[in-house]
C-alpha positions as protocol buffer text, in pm:
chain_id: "A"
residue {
  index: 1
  type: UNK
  ca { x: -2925 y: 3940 z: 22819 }
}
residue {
  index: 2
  type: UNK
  ca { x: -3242 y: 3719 z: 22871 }
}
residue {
  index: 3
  type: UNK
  ca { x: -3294 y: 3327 z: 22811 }
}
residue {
  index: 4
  type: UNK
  ca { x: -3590 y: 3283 z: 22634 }
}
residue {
  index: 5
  type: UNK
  ca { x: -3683 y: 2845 z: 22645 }
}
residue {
  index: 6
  type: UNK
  ca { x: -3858 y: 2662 z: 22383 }
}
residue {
  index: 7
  type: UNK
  ca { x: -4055 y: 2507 z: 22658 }
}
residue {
  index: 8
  type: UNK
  ca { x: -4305 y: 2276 z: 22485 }
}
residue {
  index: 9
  type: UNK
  ca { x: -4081 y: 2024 z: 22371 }
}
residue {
  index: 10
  type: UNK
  ca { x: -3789 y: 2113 z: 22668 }
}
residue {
  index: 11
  type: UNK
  ca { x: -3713 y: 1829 z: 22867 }
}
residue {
  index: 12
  type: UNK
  ca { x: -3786 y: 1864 z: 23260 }
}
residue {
  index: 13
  type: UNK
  ca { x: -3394 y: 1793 z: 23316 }
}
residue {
  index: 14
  type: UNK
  ca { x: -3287 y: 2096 z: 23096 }
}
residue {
  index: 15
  type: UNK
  ca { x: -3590 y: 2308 z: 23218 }
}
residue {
  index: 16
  type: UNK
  ca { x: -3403 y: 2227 z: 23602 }
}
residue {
  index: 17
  type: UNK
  ca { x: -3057 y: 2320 z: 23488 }
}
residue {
  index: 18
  type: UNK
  ca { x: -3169 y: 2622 z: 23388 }
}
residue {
  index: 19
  type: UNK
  ca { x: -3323 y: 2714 z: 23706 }
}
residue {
  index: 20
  type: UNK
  ca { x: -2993 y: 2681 z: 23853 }
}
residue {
  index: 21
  type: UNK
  ca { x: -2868 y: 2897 z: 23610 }
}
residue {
  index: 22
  type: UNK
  ca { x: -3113 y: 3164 z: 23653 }
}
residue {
  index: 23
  type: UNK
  ca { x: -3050 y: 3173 z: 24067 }
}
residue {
  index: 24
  type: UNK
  ca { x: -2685 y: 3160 z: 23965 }
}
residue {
  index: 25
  type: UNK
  ca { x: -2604 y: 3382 z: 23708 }
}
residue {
  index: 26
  type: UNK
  ca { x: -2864 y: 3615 z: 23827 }
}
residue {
  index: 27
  type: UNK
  ca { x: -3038 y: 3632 z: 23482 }
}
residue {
  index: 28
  type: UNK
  ca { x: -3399 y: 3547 z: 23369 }
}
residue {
  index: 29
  type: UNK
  ca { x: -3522 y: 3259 z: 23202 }
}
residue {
  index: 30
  type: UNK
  ca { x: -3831 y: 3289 z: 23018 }
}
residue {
  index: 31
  type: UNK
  ca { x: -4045 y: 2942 z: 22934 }
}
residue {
  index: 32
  type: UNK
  ca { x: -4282 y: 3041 z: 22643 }
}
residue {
  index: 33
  type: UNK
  ca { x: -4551 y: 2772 z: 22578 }
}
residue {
  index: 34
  type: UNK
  ca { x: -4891 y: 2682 z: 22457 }
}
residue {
  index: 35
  type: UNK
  ca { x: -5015 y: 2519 z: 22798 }
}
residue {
  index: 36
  type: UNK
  ca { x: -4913 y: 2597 z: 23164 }
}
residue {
  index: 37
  type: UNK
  ca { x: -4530 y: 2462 z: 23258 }
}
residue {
  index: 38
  type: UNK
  ca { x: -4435 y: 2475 z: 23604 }
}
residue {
  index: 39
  type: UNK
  ca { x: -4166 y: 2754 z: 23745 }
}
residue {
  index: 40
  type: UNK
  ca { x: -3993 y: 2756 z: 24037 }
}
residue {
  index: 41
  type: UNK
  ca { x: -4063 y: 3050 z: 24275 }
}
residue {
  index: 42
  type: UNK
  ca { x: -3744 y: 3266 z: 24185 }
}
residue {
  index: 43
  type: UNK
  ca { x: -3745 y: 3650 z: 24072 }
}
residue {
  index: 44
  type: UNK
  ca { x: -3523 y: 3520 z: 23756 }
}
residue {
  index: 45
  type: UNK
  ca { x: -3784 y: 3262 z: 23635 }
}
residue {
  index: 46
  type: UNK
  ca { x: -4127 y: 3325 z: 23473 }
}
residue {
  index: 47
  type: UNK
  ca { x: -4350 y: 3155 z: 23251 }
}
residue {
  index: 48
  type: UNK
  ca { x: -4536 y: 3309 z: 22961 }
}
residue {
  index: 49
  type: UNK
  ca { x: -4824 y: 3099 z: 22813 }
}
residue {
  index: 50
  type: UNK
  ca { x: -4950 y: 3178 z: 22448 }
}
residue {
  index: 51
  type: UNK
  ca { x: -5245 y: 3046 z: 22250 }
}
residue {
  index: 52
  type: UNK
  ca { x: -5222 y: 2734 z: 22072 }
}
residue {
  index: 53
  type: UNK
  ca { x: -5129 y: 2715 z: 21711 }
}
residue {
  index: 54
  type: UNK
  ca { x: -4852 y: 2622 z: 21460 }
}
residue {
  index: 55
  type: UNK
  ca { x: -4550 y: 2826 z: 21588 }
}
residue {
  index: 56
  type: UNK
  ca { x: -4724 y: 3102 z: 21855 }
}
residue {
  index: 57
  type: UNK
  ca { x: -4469 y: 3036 z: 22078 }
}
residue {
  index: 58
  type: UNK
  ca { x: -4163 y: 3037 z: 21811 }
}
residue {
  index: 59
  type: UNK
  ca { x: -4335 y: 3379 z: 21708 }
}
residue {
  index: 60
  type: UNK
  ca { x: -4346 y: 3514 z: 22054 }
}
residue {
  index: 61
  type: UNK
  ca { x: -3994 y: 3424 z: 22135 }
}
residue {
  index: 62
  type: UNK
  ca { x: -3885 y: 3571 z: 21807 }
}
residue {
  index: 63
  type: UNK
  ca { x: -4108 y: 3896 z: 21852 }
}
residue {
  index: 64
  type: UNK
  ca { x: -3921 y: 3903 z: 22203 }
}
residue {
  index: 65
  type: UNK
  ca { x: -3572 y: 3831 z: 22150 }
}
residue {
  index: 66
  type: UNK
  ca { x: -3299 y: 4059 z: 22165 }
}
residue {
  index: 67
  type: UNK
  ca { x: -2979 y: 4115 z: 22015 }
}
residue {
  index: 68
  type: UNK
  ca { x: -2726 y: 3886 z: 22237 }
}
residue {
  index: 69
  type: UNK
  ca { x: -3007 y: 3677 z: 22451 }
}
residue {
  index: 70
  type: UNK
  ca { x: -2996 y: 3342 z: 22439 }
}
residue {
  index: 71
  type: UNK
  ca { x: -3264 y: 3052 z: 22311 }
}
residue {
  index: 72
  type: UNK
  ca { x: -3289 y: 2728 z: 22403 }
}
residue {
  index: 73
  type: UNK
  ca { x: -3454 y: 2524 z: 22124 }
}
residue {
  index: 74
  type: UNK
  ca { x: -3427 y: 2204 z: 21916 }
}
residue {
  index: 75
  type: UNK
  ca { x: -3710 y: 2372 z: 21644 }
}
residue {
  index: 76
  type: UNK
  ca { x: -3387 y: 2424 z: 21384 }
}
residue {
  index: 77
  type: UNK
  ca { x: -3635 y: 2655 z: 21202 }
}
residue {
  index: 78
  type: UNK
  ca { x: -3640 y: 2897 z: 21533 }
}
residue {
  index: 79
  type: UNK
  ca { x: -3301 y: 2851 z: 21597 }
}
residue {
  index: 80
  type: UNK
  ca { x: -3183 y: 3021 z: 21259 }
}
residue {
  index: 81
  type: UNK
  ca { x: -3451 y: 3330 z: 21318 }
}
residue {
  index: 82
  type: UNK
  ca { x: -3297 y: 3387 z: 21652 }
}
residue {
  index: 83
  type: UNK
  ca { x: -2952 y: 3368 z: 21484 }
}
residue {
  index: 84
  type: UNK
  ca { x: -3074 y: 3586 z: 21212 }
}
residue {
  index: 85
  type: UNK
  ca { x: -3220 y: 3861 z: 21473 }
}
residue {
  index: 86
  type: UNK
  ca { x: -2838 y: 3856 z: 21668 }
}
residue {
  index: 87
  type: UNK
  ca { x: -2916 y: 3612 z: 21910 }
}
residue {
  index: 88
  type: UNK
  ca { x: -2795 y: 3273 z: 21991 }
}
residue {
  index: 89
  type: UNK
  ca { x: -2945 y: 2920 z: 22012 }
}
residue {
  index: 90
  type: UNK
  ca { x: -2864 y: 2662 z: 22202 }
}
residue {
  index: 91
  type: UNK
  ca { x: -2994 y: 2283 z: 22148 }
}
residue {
  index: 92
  type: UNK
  ca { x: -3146 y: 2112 z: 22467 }
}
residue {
  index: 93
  type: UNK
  ca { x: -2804 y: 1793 z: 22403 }
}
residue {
  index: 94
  type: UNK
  ca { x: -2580 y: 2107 z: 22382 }
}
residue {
  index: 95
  type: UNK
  ca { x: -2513 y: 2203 z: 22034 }
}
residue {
  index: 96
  type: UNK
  ca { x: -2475 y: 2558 z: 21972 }
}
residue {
  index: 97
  type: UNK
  ca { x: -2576 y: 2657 z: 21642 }
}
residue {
  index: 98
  type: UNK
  ca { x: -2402 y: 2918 z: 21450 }
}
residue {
  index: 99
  type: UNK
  ca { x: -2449 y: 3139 z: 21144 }
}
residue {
  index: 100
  type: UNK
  ca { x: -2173 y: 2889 z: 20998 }
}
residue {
  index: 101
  type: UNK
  ca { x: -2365 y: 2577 z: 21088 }
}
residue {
  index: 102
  type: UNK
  ca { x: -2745 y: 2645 z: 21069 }
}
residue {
  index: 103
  type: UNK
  ca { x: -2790 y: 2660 z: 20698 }
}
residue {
  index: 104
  type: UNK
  ca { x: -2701 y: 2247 z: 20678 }
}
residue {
  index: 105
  type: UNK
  ca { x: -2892 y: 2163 z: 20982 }
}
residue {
  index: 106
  type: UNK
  ca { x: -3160 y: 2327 z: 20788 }
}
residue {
  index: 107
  type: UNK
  ca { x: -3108 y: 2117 z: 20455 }
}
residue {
  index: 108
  type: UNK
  ca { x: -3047 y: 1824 z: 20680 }
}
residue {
  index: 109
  type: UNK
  ca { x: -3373 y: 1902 z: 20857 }
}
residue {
  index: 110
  type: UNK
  ca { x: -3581 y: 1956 z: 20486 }
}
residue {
  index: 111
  type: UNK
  ca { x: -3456 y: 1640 z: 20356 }
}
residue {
  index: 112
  type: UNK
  ca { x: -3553 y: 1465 z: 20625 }
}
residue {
  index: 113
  type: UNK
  ca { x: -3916 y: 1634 z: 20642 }
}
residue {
  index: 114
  type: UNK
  ca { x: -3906 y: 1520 z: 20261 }
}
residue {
  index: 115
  type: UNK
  ca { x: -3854 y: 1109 z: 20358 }
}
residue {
  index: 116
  type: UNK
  ca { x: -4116 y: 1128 z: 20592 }
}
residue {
  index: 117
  type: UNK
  ca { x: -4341 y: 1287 z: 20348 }
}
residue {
  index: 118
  type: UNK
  ca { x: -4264 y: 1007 z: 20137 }
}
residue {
  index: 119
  type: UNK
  ca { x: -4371 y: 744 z: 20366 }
}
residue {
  index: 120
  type: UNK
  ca { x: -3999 y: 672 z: 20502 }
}
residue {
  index: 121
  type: UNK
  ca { x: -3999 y: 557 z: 20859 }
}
residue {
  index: 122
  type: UNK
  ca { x: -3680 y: 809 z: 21001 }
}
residue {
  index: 123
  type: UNK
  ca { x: -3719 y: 739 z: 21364 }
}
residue {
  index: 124
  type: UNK
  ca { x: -3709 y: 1012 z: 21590 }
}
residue {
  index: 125
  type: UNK
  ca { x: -3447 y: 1137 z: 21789 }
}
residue {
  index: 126
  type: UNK
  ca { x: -3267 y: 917 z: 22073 }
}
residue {
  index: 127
  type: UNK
  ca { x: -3367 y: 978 z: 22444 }
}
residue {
  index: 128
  type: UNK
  ca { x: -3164 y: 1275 z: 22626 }
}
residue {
  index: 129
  type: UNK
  ca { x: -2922 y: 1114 z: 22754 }
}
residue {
  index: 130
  type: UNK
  ca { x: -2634 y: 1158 z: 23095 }
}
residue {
  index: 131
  type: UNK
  ca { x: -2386 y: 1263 z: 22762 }
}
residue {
  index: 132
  type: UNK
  ca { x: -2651 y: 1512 z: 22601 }
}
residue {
  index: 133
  type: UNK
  ca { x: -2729 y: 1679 z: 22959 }
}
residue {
  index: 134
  type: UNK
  ca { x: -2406 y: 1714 z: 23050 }
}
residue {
  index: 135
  type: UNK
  ca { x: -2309 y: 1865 z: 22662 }
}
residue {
  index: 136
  type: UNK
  ca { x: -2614 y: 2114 z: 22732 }
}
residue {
  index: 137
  type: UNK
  ca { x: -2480 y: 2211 z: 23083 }
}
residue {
  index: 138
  type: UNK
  ca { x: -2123 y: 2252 z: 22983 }
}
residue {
  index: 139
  type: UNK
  ca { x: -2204 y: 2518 z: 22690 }
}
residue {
  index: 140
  type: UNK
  ca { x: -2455 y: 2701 z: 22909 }
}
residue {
  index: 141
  type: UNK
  ca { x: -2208 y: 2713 z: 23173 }
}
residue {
  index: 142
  type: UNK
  ca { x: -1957 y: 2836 z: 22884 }
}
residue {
  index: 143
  type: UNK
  ca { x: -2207 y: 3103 z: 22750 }
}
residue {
  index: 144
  type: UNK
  ca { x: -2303 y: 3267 z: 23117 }
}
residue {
  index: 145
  type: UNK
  ca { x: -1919 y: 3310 z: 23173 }
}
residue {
  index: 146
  type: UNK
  ca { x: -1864 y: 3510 z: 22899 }
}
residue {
  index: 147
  type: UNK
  ca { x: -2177 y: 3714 z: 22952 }
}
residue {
  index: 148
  type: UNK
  ca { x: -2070 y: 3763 z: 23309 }
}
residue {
  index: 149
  type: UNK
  ca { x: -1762 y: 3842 z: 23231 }
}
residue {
  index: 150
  type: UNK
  ca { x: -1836 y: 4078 z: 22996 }
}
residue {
  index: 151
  type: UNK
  ca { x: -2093 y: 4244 z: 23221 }
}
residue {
  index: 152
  type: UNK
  ca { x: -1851 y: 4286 z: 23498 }
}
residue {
  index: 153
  type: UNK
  ca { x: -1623 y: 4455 z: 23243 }
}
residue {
  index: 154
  type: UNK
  ca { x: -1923 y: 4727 z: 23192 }
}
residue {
  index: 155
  type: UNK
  ca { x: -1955 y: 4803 z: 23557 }
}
């Protein structure tokens, strides 16, 4: 099982809680991104950088990904072709997205590219907040104990 980060739009707070992970867990994180992001030095951390471009580095996370590893994304669009491929996606405030829940994010996510389209003024999201990192921390915490678990079972 990898983690494979979103990491152009990643905040620097979730980017450093999943260093900790990494070191932790003893898995690797993988930042894919159109311009350089800054790593750690860690032998579970890397960085790959991809050309610029409407989705190269949703495509290369995609092209990547493996049944069971783990995404970090708010791109809803990526997050339902990593569910799709058997792999699971995690939103930077903490929301897991499932097979049962993607399709209305989706909708929710057209309709809203539809008002702006329109001209409506929709805002953008609220700033990550204490509540939101600690949401994102608590189900990452969640998802490396079962995959530990389950790994220690194998041995």
């Amino acid at each position: 099982m990898k983690i494979w980060v979103d990491a152009d739009a990643c905040p620097v707070v979730i980017k450093e809680i999943l260093f900790r992970a990494a070191e932790r867990a003893q898995v690797h994180v993988t930042l894919v991104a159109n311009q350089p992001v800054r790593v750690p030095p860690s032998r579970y951390v890397r960085m790959i950088q991809v050309g610029s471009g409407f989705d190269v580095a949703d495509n290369e996370i995609v092209a990547r990904l493996e049944p069971g590893d783990l995404v970090v994304t708010a791109d809803i669009p990526l997050a339902a072709e990593v569910i799709e491929k058997g792999g699971h996606a995690l939103n930077p405030r903490g929301e897991m997205y499932t097979a049962d829940t993607i399709r209305s994010r989706l909708d929710v996510r057209d309709f809203m590219e539809t008002l702006r389209a329109s001209g409506v003024d929709t805002g953008g999201p609220a700033a990550l907040n204490q509540r939101d990192r600690q949401a994102f921390a608590n189900q990452l915490d969640r998802f490396l104990h079962r995959y530990i678990m389950q790994r220690q079972q194998e041995t």
